[in-house]
PDB file as gemmi writes it, atoms N, CA and C in Angstrom:
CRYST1    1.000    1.000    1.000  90.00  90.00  90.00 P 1                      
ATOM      1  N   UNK A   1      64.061 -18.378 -41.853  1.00  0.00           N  
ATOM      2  CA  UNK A   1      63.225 -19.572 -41.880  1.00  0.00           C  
ATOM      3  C   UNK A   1      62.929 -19.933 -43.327  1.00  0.00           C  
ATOM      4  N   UNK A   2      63.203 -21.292 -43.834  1.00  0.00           N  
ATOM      5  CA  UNK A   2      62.896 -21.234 -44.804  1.00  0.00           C  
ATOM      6  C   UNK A   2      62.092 -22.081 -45.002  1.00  0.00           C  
ATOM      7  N   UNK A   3      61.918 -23.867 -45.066  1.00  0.00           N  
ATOM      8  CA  UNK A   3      60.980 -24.316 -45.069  1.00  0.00           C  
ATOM      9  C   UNK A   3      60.679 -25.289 -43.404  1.00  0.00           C  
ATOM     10  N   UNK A   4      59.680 -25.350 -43.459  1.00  0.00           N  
ATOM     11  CA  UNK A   4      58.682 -26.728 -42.093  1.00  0.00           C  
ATOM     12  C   UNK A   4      58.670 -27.771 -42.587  1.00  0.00           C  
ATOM     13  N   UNK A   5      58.184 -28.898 -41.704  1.00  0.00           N  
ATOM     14  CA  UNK A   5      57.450 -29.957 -41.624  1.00  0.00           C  
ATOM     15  C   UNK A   5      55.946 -29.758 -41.616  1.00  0.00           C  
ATOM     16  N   UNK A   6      55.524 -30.513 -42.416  1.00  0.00           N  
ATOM     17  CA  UNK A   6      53.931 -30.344 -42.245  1.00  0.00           C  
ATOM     18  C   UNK A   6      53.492 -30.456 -40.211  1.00  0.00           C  
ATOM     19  N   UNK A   7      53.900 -31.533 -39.424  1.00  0.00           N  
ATOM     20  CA  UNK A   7      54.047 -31.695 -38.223  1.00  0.00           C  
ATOM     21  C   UNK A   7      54.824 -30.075 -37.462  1.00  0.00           C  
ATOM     22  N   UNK A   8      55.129 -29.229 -37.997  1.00  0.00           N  
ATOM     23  CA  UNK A   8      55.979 -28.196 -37.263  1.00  0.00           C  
ATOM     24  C   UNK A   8      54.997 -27.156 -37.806  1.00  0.00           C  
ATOM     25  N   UNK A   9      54.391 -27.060 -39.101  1.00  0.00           N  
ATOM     26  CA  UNK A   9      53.365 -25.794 -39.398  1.00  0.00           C  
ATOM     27  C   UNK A   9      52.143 -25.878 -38.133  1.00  0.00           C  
ATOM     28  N   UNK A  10      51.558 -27.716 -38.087  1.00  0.00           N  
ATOM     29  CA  UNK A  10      50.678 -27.748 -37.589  1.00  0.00           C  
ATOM     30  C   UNK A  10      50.547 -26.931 -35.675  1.00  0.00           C  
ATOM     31  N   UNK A  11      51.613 -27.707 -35.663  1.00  0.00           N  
ATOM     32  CA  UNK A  11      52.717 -26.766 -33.966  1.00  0.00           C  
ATOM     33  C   UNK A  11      52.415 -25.291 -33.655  1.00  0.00           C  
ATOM     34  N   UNK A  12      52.887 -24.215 -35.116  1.00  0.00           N  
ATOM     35  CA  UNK A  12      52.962 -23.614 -35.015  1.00  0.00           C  
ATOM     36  C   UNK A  12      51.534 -22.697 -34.937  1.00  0.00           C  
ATOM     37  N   UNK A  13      50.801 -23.027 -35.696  1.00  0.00           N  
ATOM     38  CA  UNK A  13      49.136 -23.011 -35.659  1.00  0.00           C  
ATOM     39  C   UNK A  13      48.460 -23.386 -34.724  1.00  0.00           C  
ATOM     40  N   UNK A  14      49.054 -23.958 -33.959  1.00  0.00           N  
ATOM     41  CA  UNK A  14      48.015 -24.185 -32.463  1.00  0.00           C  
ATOM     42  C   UNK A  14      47.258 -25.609 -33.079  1.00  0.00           C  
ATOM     43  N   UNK A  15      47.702 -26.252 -33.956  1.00  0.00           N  
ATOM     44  CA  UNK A  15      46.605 -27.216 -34.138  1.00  0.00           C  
ATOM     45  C   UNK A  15      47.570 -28.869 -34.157  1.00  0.00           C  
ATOM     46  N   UNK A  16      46.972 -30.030 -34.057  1.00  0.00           N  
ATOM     47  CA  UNK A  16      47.452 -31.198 -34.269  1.00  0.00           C  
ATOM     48  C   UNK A  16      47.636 -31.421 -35.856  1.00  0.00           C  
ATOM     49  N   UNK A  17      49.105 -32.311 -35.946  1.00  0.00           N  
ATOM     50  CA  UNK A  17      49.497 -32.681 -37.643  1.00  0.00           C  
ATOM     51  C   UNK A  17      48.232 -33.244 -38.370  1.00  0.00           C  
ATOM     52  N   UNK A  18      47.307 -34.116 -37.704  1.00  0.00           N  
ATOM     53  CA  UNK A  18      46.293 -34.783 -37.806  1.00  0.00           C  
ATOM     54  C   UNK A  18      44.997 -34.118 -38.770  1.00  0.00           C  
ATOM     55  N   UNK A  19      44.961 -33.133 -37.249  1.00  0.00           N  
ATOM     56  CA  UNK A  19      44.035 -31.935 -37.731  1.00  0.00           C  
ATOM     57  C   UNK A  19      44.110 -31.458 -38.497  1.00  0.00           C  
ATOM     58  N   UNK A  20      45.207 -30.941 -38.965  1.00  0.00           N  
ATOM     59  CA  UNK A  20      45.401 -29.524 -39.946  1.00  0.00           C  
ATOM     60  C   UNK A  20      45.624 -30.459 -41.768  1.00  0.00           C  
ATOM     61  N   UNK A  21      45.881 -31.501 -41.765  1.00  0.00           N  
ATOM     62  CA  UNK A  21      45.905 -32.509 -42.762  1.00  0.00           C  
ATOM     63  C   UNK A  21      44.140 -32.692 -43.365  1.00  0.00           C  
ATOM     64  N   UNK A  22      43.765 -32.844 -41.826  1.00  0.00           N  
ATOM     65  CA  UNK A  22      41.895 -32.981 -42.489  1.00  0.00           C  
ATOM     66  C   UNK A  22      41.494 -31.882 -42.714  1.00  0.00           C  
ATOM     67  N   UNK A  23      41.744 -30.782 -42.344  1.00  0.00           N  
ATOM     68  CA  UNK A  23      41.077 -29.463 -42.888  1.00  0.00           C  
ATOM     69  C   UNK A  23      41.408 -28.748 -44.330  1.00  0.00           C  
ATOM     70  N   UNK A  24      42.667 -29.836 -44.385  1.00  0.00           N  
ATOM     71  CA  UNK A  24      43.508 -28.990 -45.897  1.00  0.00           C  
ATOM     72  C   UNK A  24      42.548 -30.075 -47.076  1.00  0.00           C  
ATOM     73  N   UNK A  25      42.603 -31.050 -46.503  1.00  0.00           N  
ATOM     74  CA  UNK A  25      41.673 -32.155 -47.666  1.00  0.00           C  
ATOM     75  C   UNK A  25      40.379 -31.515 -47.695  1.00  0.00           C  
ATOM     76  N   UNK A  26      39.925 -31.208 -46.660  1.00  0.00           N  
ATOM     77  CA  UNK A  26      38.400 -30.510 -46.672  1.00  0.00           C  
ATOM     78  C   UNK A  26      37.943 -29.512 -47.352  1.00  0.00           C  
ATOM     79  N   UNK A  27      39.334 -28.969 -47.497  1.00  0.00           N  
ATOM     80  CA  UNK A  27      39.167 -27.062 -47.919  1.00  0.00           C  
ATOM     81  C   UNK A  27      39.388 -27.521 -49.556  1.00  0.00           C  
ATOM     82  N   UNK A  28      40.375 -28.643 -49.652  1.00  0.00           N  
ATOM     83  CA  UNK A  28      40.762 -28.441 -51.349  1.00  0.00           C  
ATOM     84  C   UNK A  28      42.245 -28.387 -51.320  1.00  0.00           C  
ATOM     85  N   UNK A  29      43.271 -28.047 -50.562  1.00  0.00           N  
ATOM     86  CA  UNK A  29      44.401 -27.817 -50.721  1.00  0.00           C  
ATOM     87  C   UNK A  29      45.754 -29.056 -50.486  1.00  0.00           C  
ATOM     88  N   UNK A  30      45.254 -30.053 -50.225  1.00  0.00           N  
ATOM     89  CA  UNK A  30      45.727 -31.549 -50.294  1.00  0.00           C  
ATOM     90  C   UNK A  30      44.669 -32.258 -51.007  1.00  0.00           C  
ATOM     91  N   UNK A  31      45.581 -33.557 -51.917  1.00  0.00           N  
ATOM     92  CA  UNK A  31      44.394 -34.476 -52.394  1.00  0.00           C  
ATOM     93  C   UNK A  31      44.530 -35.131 -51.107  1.00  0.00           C  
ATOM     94  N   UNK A  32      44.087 -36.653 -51.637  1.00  0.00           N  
ATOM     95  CA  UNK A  32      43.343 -37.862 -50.455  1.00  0.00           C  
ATOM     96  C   UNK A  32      45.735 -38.338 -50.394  1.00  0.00           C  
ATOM     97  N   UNK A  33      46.160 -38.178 -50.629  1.00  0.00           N  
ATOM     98  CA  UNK A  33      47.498 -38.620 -50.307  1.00  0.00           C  
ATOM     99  C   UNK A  33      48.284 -37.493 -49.621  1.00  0.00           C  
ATOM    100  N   UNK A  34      47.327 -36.342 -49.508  1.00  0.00           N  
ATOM    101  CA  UNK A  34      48.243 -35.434 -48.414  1.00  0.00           C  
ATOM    102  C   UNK A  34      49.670 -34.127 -48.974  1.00  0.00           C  
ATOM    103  N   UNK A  35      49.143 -34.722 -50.481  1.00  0.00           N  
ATOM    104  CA  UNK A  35      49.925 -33.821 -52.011  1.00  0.00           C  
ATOM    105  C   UNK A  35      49.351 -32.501 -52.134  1.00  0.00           C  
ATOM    106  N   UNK A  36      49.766 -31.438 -51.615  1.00  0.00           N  
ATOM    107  CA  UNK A  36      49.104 -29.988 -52.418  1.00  0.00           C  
ATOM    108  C   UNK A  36      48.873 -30.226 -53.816  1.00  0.00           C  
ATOM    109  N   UNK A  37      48.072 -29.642 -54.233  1.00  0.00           N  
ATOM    110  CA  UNK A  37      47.520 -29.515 -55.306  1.00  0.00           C  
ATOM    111  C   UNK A  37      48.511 -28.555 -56.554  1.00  0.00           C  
ATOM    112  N   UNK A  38      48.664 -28.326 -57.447  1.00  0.00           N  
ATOM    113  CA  UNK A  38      49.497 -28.243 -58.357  1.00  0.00           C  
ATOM    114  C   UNK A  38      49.881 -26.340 -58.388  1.00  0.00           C  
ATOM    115  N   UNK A  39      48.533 -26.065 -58.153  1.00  0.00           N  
ATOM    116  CA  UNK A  39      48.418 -24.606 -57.800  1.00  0.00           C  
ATOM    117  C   UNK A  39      49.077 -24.105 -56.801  1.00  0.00           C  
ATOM    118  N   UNK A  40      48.798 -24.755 -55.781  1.00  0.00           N  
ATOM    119  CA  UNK A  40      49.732 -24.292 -54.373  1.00  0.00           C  
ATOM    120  C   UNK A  40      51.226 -24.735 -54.573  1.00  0.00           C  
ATOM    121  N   UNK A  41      51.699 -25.447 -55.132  1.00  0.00           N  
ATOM    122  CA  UNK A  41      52.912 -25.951 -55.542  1.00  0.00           C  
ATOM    123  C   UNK A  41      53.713 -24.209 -56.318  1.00  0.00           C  
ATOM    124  N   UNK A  42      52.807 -24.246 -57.247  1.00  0.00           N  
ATOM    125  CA  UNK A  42      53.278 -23.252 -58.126  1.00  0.00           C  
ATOM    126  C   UNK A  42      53.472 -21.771 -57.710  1.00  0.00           C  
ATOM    127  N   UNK A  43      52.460 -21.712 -56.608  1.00  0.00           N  
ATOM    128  CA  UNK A  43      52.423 -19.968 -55.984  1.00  0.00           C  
ATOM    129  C   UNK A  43      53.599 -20.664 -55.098  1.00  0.00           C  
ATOM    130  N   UNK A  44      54.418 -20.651 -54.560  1.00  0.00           N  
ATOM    131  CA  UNK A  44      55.311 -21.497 -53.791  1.00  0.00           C  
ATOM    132  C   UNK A  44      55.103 -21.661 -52.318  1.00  0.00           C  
ATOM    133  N   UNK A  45      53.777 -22.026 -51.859  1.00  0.00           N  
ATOM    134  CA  UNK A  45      53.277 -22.399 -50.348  1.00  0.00           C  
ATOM    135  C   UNK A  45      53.586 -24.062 -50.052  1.00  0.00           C  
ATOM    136  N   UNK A  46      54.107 -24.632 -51.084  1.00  0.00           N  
ATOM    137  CA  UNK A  46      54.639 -25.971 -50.809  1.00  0.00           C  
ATOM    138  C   UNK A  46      55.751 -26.394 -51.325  1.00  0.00           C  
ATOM    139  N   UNK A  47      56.309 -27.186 -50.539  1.00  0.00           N  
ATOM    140  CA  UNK A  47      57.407 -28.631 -51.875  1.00  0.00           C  
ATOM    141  C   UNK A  47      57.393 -29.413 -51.536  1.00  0.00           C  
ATOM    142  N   UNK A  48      57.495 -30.357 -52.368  1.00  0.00           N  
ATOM    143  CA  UNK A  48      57.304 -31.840 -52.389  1.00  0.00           C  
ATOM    144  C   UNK A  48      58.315 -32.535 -52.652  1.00  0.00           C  
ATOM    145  N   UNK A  49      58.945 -33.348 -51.121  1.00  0.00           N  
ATOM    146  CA  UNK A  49      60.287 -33.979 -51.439  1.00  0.00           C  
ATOM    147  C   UNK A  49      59.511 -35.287 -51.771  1.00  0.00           C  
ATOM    148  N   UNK A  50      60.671 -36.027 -52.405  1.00  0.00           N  
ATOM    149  CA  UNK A  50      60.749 -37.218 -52.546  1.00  0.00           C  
ATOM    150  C   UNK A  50      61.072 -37.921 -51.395  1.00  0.00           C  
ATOM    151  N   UNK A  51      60.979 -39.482 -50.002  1.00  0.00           N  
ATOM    152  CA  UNK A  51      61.672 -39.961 -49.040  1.00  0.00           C  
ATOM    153  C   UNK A  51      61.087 -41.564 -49.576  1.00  0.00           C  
ATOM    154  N   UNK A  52      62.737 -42.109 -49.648  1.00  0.00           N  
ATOM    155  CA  UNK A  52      62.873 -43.646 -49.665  1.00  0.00           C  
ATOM    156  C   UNK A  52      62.688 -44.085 -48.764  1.00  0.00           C  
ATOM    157  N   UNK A  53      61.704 -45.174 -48.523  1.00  0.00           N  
ATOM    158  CA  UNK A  53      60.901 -45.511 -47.185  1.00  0.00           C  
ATOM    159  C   UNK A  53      61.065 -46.887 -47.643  1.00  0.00           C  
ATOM    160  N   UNK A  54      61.450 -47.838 -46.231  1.00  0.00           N  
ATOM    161  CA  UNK A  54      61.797 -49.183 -46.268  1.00  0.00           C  
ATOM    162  C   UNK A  54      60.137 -49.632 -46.548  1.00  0.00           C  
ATOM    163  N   UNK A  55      59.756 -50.670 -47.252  1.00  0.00           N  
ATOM    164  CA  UNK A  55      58.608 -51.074 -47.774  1.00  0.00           C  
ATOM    165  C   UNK A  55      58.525 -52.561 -46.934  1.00  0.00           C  
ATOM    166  N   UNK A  56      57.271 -52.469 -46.171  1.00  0.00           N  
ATOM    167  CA  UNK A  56      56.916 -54.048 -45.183  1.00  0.00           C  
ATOM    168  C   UNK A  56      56.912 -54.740 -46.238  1.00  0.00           C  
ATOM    169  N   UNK A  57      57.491 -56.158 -46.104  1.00  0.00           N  
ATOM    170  CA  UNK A  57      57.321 -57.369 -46.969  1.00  0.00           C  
ATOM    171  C   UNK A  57      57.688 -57.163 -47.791  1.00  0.00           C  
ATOM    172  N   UNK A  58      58.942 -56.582 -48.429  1.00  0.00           N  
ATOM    173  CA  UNK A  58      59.519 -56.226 -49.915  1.00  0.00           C  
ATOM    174  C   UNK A  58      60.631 -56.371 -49.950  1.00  0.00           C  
ATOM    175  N   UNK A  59      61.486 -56.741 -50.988  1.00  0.00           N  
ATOM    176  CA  UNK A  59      62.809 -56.329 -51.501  1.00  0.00           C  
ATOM    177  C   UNK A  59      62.635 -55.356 -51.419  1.00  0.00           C  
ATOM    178  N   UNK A  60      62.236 -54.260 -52.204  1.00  0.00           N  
ATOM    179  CA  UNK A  60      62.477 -53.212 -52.761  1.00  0.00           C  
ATOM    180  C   UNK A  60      62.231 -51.763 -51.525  1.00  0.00           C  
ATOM    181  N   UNK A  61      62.501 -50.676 -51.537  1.00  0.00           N  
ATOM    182  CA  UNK A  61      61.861 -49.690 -51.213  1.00  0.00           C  
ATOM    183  C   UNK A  61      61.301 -49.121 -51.638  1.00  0.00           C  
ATOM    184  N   UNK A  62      60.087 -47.890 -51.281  1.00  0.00           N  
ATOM    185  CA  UNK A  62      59.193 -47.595 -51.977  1.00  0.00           C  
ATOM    186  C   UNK A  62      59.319 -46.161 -51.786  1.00  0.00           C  
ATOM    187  N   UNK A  63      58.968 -45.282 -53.125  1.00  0.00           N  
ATOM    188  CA  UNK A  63      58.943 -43.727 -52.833  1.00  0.00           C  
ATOM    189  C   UNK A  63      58.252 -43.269 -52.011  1.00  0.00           C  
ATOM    190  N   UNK A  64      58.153 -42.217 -51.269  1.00  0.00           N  
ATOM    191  CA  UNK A  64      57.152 -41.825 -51.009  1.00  0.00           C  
ATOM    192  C   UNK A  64      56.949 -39.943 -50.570  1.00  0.00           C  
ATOM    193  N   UNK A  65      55.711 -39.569 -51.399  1.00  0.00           N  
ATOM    194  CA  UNK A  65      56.207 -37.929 -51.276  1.00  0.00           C  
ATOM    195  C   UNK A  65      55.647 -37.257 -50.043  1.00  0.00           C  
ATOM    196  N   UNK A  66      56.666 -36.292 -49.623  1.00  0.00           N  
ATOM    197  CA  UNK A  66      56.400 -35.256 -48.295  1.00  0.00           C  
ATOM    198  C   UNK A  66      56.439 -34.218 -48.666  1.00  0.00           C  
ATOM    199  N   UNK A  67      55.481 -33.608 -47.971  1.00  0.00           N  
ATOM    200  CA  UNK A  67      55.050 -31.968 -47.933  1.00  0.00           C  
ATOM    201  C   UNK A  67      55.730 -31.048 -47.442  1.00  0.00           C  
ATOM    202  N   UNK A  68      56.293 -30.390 -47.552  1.00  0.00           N  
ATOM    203  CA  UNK A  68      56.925 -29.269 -46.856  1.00  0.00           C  
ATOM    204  C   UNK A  68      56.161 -27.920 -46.777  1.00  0.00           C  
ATOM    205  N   UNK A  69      56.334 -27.208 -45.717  1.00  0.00           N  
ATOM    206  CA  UNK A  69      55.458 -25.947 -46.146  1.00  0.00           C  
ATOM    207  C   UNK A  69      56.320 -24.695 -46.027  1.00  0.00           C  
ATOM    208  N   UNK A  70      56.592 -23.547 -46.822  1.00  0.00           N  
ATOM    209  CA  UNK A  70      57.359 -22.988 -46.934  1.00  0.00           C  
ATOM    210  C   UNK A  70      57.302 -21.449 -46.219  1.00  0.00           C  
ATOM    211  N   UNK A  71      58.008 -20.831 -46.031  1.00  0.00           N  
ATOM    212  CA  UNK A  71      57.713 -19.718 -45.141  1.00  0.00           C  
ATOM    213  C   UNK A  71      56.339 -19.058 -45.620  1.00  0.00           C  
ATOM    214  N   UNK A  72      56.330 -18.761 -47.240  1.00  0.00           N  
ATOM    215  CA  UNK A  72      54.940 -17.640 -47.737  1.00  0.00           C  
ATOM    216  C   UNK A  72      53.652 -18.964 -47.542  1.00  0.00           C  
ATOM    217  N   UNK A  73      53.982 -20.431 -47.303  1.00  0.00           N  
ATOM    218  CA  UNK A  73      52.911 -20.927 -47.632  1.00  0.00           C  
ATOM    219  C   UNK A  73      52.475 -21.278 -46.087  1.00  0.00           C  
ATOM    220  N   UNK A  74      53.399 -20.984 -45.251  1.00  0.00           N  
ATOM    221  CA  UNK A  74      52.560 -20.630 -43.423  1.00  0.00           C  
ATOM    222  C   UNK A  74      51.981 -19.329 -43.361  1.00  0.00           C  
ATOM    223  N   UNK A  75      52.242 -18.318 -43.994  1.00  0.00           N  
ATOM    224  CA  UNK A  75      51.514 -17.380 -44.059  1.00  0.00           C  
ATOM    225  C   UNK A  75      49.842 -17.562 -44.256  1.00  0.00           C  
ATOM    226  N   UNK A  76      50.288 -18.162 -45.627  1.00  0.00           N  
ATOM    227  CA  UNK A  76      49.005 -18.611 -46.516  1.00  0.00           C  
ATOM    228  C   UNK A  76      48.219 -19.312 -45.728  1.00  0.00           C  
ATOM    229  N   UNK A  77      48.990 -19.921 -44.822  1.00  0.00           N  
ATOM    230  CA  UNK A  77      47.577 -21.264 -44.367  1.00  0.00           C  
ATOM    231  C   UNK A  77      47.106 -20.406 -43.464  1.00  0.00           C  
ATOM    232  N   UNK A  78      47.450 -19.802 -42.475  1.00  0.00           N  
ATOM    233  CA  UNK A  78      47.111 -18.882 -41.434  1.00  0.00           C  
ATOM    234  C   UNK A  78      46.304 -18.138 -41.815  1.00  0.00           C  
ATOM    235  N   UNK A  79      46.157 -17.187 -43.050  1.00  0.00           N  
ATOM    236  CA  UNK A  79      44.902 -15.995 -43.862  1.00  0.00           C  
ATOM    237  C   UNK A  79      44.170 -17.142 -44.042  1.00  0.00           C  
ATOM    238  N   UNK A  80      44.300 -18.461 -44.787  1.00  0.00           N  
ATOM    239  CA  UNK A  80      43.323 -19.103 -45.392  1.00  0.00           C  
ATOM    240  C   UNK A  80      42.521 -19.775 -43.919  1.00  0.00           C  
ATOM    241  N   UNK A  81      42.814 -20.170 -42.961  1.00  0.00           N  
ATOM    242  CA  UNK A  81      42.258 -20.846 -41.769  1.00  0.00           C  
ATOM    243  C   UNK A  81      41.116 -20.283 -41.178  1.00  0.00           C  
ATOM    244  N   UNK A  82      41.707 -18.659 -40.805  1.00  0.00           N  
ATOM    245  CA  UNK A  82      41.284 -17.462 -40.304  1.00  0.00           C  
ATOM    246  C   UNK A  82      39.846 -17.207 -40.799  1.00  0.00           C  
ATOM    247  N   UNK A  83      40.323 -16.842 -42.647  1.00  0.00           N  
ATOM    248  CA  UNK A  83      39.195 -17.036 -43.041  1.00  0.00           C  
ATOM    249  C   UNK A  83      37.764 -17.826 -43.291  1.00  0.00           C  
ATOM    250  N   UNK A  84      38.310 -19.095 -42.921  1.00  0.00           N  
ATOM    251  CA  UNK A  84      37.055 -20.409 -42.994  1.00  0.00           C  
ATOM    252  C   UNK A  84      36.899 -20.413 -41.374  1.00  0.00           C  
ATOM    253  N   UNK A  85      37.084 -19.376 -40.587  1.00  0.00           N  
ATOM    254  CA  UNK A  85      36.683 -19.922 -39.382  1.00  0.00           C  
ATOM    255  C   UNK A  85      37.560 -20.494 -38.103  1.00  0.00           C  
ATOM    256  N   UNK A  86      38.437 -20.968 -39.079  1.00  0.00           N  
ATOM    257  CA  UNK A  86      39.241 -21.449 -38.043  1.00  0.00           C  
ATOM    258  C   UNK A  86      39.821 -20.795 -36.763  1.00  0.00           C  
ATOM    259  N   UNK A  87      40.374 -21.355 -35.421  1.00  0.00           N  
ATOM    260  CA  UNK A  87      41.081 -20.929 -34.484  1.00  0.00           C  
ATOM    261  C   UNK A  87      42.348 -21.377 -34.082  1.00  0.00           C  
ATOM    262  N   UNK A  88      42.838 -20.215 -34.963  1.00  0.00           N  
ATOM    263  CA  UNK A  88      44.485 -20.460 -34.868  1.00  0.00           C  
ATOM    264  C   UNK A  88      45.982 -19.424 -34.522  1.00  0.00           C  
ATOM    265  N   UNK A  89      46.543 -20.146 -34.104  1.00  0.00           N  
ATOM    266  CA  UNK A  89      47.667 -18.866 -33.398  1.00  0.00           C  
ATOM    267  C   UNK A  89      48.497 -18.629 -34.580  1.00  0.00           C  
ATOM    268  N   UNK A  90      48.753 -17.195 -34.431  1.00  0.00           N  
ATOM    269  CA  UNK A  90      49.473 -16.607 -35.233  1.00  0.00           C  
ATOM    270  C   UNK A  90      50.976 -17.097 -34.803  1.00  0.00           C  
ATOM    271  N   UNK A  91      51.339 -17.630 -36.065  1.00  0.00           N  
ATOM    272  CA  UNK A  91      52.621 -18.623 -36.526  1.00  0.00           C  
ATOM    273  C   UNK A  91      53.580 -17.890 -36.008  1.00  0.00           C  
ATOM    274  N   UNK A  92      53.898 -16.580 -36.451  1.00  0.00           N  
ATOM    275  CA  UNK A  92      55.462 -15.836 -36.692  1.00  0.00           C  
ATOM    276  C   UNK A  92      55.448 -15.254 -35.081  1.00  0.00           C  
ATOM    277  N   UNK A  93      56.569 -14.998 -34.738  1.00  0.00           N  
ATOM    278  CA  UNK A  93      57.119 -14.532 -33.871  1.00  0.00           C  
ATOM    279  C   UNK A  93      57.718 -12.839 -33.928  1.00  0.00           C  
ATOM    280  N   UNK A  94      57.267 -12.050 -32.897  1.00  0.00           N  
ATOM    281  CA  UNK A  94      57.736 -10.636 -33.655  1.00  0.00           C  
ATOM    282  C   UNK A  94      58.877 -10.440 -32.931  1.00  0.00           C  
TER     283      UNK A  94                                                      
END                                                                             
């Protein structure tokens, strides 16, 4: 396994994409655009693709960045959830 969808971590956690987006803004670990923060980037619990997205009312298309979450950084969210309380299913499969 190597990397998720932010929508496939949330799956795997027992929680909605929705949900688990507002708890990461809440906690600190997304800004307000849904971007890990530079730190989590760097311990490698995220990546951030680039996706060319057709833009309403434009010539042009517009960038736009996606989250990926990476095998150590489903780990991570799972210790970090656990710890604030949260109720969540353990991700991995034995």
């Amino acid at each position: 396994m190597g990397t998720i969808t932010m929508s496939d971590a949330a799956k795997s956690l027992g929680l909605g994409r929705t949900t688990l987006f507002k708890i990461l803004k809440e906690i600190q670990i997304l800004d307000e655009d849904n971007v890990p923060y530079q730190q989590f980037i760097v311990n490698q619990y995220f990546e951030v693709k680039i996706k060319e997205v057709c833009a309403q009312f434009s010539y042009y298309n517009k960038l736009q960045p996606v989250t990926i979450v990476t095998r150590k950084g489903l780990e991570f969210l799972y210790k970090t959830l656990i710890s604030k309380g949260y109720d969540v299913n353990y991700p991995f499969y034995v």
